[in-house]
C-alpha positions in Angstrom: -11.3 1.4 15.8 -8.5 0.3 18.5 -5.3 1.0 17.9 -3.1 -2.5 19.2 0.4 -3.6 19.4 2.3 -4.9 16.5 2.7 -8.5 16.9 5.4 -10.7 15.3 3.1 -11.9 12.8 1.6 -8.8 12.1 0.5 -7.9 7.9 3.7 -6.6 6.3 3.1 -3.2 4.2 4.9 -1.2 1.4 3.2 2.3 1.2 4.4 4.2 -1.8 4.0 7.8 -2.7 5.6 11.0 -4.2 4.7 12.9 -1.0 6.5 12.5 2.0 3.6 14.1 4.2 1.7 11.4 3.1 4.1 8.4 3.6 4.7 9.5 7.1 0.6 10.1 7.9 0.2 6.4 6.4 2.9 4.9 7.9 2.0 6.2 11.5 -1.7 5.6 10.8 -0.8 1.9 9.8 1.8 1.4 12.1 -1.0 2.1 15.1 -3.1 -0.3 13.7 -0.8 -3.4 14.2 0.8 -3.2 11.2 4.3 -3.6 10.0 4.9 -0.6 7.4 7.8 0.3 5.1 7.6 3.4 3.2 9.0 4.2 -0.5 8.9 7.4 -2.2 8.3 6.9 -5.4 8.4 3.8 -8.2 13.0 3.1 -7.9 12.5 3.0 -4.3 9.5 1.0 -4.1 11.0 -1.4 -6.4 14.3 -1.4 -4.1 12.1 -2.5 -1.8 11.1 -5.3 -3.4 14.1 -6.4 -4.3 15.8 -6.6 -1.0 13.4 -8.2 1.7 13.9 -11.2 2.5 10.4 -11.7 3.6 7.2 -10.8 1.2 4.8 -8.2 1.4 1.4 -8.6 2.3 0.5 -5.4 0.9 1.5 -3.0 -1.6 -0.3 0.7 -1.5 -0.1 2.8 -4.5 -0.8 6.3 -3.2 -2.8 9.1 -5.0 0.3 10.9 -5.8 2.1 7.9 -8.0 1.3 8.3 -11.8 -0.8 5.8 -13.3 1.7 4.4 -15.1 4.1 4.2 -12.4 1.9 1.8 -10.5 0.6 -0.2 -13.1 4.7 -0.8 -13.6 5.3 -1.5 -10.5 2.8 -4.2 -11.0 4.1 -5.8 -13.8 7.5 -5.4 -12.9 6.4 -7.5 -8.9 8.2 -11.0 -9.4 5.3 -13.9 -10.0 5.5 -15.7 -7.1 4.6 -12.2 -4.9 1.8 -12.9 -3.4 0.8 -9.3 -2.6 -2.4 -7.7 -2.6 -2.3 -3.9 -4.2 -4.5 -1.2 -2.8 -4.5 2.0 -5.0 -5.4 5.2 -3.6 -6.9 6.8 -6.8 -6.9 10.5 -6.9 -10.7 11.7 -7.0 -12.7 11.4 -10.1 -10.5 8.9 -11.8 -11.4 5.3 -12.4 -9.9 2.4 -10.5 -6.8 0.4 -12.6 -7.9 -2.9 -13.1 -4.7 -4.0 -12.1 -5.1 -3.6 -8.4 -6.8 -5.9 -5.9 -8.8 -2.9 -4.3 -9.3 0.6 -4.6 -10.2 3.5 -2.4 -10.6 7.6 -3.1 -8.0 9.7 -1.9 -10.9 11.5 -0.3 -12.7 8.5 1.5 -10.6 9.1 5.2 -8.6 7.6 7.2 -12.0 4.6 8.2 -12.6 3.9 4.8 -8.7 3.8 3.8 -8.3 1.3 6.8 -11.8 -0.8 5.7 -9.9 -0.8 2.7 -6.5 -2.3 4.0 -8.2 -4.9 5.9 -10.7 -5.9 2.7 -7.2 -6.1 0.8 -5.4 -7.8 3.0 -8.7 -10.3 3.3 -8.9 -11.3 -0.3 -5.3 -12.2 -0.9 
């Protein structure tokens, strides 16, 4: 895959984890891709997020290192009228939530997680 420039009209995503490693690899992995990334550690600042853009997300990803139960939250707790597609990044072994739009394996790489983004970003 090419790397390319972000454009004004470029997907907007909220990556969300409890490890900042990971939030920064994401973000600079995404952000080389084209897209426009915001990062939030953890379920209060992902919902802070939320809250205070003006513009909606196109994306949500729920990393490996958020609880279950944090992310299905999160979920229920998005306003209705979001019209953002969730990707979780399950930690290996466990089974998908039902709750998210797409899934990928925390140990899949860096081509399948960005298959994933664009197959996410495809079905909303």
């Amino acid at each position: 895959m090419t790397p390319r420039a972000i454009s004004n009209n470029a997907k907007r995503i909220l990556s969300v984890s409890y490890d900042e490693a990971l939030l920064y690899t994401r973000e600079a992995l995404l952000l080389k891709f084209g897209y426009r990334v915001e990062s939030a550690y953890g379920f209060a600042e992902a919902w802070a997020h939320l809250k205070k853009r003006p513009l909606p997300f196109d994306l949500i990803m729920l990393g490996h290192t958020l609880p279950i139960n944090d992310k299905q939250a999160l979920i229920a707790a998005m306003p209705k009228s979001s019209k953002a597609a969730i990707l979780s990044i399950r930690r290996h072994g466990y089974d998908p939530i039902p709750e998210a739009s797409y899934s990928v394996d925390e140990t899949d790489g860096i081509e399948s997680l960005l298959s994933a983004v664009r197959a996410t970003l495809r079905k909303r």
